[in-house]
C-alpha positions, 0 to 999 in steps of 0.5 A: 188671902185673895188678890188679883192679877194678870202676871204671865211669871209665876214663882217656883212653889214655895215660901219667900220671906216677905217684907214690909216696903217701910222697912227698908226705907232709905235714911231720911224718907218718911215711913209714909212715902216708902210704903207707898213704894215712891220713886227713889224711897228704898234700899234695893239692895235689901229686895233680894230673893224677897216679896216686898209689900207696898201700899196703893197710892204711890208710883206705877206698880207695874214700874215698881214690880219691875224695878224690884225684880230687876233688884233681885226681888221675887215679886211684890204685893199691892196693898189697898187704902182704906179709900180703894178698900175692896177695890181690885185692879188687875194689872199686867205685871211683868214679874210676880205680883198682885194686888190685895183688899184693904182688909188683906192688907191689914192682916199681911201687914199684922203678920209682918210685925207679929212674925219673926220671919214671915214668909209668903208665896204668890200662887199664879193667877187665874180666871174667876167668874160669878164672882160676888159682891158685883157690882162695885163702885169702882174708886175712880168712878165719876161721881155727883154731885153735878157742881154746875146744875145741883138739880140734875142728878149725876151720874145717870147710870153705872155699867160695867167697866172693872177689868174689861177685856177687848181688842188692843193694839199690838203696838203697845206694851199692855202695860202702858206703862214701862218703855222695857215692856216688850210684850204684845197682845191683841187683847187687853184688860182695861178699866176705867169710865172709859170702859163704862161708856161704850157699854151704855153707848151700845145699848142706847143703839140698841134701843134706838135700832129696836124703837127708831121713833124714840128720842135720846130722852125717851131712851135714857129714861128707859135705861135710868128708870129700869136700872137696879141699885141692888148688887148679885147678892141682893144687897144694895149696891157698895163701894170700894170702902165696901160701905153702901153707895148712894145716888152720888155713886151710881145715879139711877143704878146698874145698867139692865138692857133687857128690862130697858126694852119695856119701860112701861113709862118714861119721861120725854123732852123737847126742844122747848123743854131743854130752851126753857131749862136755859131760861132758867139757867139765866139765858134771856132770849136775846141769847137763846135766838142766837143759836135757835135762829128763830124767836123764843120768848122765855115764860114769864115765870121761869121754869125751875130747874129741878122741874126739867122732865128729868128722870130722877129728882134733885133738890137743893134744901132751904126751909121752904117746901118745894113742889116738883111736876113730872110728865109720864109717856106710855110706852107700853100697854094700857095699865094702871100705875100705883106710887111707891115712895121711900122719903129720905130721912127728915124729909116729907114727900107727898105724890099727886095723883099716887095713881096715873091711869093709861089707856093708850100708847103714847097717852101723857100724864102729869104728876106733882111731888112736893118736899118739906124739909122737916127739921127746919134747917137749911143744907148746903154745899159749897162746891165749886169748879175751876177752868184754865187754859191758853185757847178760848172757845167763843161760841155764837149759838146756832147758824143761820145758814139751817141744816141744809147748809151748802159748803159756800154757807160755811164758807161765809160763816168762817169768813164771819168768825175772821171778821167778829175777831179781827173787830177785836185783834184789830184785823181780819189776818189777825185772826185768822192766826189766832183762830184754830178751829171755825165751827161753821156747820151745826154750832156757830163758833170758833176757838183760838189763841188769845189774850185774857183781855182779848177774850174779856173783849170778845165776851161783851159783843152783843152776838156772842153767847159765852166765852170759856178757856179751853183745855184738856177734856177729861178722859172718862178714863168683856168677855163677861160683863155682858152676861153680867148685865143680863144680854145673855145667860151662861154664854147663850142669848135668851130668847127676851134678850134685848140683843135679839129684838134689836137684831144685835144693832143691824143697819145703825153706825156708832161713832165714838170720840176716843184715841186712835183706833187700829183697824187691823184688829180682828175685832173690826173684821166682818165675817166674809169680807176679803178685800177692802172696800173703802167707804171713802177717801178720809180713811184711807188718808187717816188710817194708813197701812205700813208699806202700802203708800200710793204714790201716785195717789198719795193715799193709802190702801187697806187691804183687810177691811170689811165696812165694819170701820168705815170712817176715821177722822182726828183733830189736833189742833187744838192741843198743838197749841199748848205743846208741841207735838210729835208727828207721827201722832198725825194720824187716826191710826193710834199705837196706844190701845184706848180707842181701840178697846172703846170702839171694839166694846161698842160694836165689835164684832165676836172674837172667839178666844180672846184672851191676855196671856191666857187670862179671861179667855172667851169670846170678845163680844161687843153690844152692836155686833152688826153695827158700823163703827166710825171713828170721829177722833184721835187724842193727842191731848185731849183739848176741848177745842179738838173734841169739839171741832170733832162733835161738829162732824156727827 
């Protein structure tokens, strides 16, 4: 049976005898918990000169490989769940181990208690391309429904993010995991969301440097419209269990970049259309002028949610038939487009016009989609979601100052936020204790520490929009997946690859809000740069290289730069309150990989022989190679109120 793995140990060929975790279970612990390998569960004196077999679920598995080969063990097999199914993670293990399907589970575990010795070996591993069926929805994957707007579909989209190798810091253990893991690279396999995201973000730029003139609509809809549900079989795309996913999965579909390029059509937003969607949301007008600063009239019928030019379609059901408009911008040549409708089971969809006819670029035309739930019943959903935390974030709308603010505009908007407070706290000083972050330039804002009657208080003043807990934000917790997505074929770039068109993102910058980000990394090197030519004096503050204090200045000096990386900044405060927090972290610079794996997914340059331990060796390659990278934010936490403060510097 296959599994996967990026162990740099390897067994001597031949056959161990291989054990169930269950089986050596300490006296009182559950069946259950000592298969899943739980801290504390078994009796490591029986791992000796054995393979020991654990199932997902339980503690880290690198920890616990280790833990049984420093037990004498030989290695260790991971088992999947019925929920991780053919889901498979390949982890750094520092011993012999690997990770298998649930089906390969079930027939290891059969032939433990069916054999009266068992034996196993665990070949070393490998690099396997092409490999099919791909892509998977990974267990972790986010997932819909979007429980606070059930109208707009989400996801949007789904890109590669399964064992992506990409630049790392040499700071940090690859494993991430074990204080003992003295190993190092420069390049690290990593999975997650996290990984996901600089995929899309590099395409959008892309588009965005091949079409200027397109809005973020115009471009999302270009991505969502020209992705495809089916996997490199054929087949529609699966999940982990290896059951057919659904539009709660993968959203529009798996990304395909170079179809992006020629949408034909694709559904554009305005301004008015996004304040007119808040109307619906319940926002009255008093609210939205608080941060259009201008007048805006809610329609005296409201818009429907689910009428929002959206590019996908999401109905919440009741016996009512509902009626659905959408609005078409060419953006291609003159043409003739034709409906297609799959109807969901029970469900009747009727399309009018079934034919739009374009003449001309930039033409618009409506179209109206109507549902009925045959069968008459009513479904629902009863999903819900809970905030918490100690710091509040009290949001005001937009400033009244406009875009072109001076640095005394922020001033007096900061000094607004001390005196809206402190009418609460009961004065100005107080809040400015209590007032972590003021967001004074393109929202009007702040967050800070308050009381829960404090921040009642301040919800019921006339000029505030809402008040919400902060918290920590979730962490959307490469050599190939570009190839896979269609940028290029075989390792070499074909002449329609979006890349080309858009000369690899040339003359735009990608900023991203992540961990830390360590700039020495070869990734961030542009190709003839020697010196380093700072792009101002916020990097040299943030990103300080070891031994190279002026101090004279107080600032510090990179010597290998190259205007790839030319700007950091990280915000703390936020997360501060909650913990105390260690101040070695105060810093851009970041030992952790995270940030550096993102950023060098985005925009990167080419890296030729990258490689973990050997493993997935080819060239690191990013979606923007000739773009700029700045690195807005550093987690420590993450809190909402960081990230942010962070978004307010874009």
């Amino acid at each position: 049976m296959k599994g996967q793995s990026i162990a740099d140990k390897h067994l001597e060929e031949k056959q161990y005898p291989v054990i169930d975790s269950a089986s050596i279970k300490k006296p009182n612990v559950t069946i259950i918990d000592a298969r899943y390998c739980l801290a504390d569960t078994l009796d490591m004196s029986k791992v000796k000169g054995k393979i020991v077999v654990c199932m997902v679920g339980g503690d880290s598995p690198i920890v616990f490989a280790e833990e049984i080969n420093k037990a004498g063990g030989v290695g260790m097999i991971l088992a999947n769940d019925v929920d991780t199914a053919g889901d498979l993670i390949v982890d750094p293990y520092m011993s012999p181990a690997t990770e298998i399907t649930y089906d390969g589970g079930v027939a290891l575990y059969n032939y433990i208690n069916s054999t009266k010795n068992p034996t196993a070996y665990i070949t070393p591993p490998k690099t396997m391309l092409n490999t099919k069926p791909a892509p998977l929805i990974a267990a972790f994957s986010s997932r819909g429904p979007n429980y606070i707007t059930p109208e707009i579909l989400k996801p949007d989209i789904t890109a590669p993010g399964v064992n992506i190798i990409a630049a790392y810091t040499p700071e940090a253990a690859p494993s991430d995991d074990d204080p003992t893991d003295l190993r190092r690279v420069n390049y690290n396999i990593i999975s997650g969301t996290s990984m996901s995201t600089p995929h899309v973000a590099g395409v959008v730029g892309l588009l965005k440097t091949l079409y200027p003139h397109w809005s973020p609509a115009m471009i999302q809809s270009a991505i969502m419209t020209t992705a495809t549900i089916k996997d490199n079989t054929g087949a529609p795309i699966k999940n982990s269990s290896l059951l057919e996913a659904n539009p709660y999965d993968y959203g529009s579909g798996h990304i395909r970049p170079n179809h992006a390029m020629r949408p034909g059509l694709v559904y554009d937003l305005t301004v008015d259309d996004h304040l007119n969607f808040l109307c619906a949301m319940n926002y009255n007008s008093t609210k939205i002028k608080l941060f259009t600063n201008k007048p805006f009239t809610c329609p005296k019928t409201p818009l429907k949610p689910y009428n929002l030019n959206y590019p996908s379609i999401t109905i919440t059901y009741t016996t009512t038939p509902i009626n659905v408009t959408r609005t078409l911008k060419n953006v291609g040549p003159p043409g003739t487009y034709t409906v297609e409708v799959k109807a969901p089971k029970d469900i009747s969809v009727k399309v009018e016009p079934s034919m739009l006819v374009f003449d001309h670029y930039g033409e618009e035309k409506s179209f109206t989609v109507s549902f009925e739930y045959l069968k008459g019943k009513v479904v629902s959903d009863d999903g819900d979601v809970v905030f918490g935390g100690l710091t509040y974030i009290v949001y005001l709308g937009v400033h009244k100052h406009g875009k072109d603010a001076t640095s005394l505009d922020h001033e007096l908007a900061t000094n607004s936020h001390y005196e809206l407070l402190g009418s609460v706290l009961g004065s100005k000083d107080k809040a400015k204790d209590a007032i972590i972050y003021s967001y004074n330039k393109f929202i009007n804002g702040f967050s800070a520490v308050l009381e829960e009657e404090e921040a009642n208080a301040m919800a019921e003043n006339p000029n505030v929009v809402s008040v919400f807990p902060d918290g920590k934000a979730r962490l959307l917790l490469m050599t190939h997946s570009w190839d896979f997505v269609g940028l290029e074929r075989g390792g070499q770039v074909p002449e329609d690859s979006l890349w080309l068109k858009s000369r690899f993102g040339e003359n735009t910058i990608i900023a991203t809000l992540d961990t830390g980000v360590w700039p020495e990394s070869e990734s961030f090197q542009m190709e003839g740069w020697d010196l380093c030519h700072l792009a101002g004096r916020d990097l040299a503050k943030t990103l300080p290289k070891k031994q190279e204090e002026s101090h004279a200045t107080g600032l510090y000096t990179l010597q290998i730069c190259d205007m790839k990386l030319i700007g950091a900044k990280y915000y703390y405060k936020g997360f501060a309150e909650s913990e105390p927090i260690d101040p070695s972290l105060l810093s851009a610079r970041y030992s952790e990989g995270h940030g550096t794996h993102t950023l060098s997914t985005a925009a990167g340059r080419f890296v030729p022989g990258a490689n973990t331990f050997g493993f997935a060796k080819g060239t690191a390659k990013a979606t923007k190679k000739r773009a700029h990278l700045s690195k807005e934010v550093k987690e420590c936490g993450v809190n909402s109120s960081d990230l942010l403060q962070a978004n307010m510097q874009f």
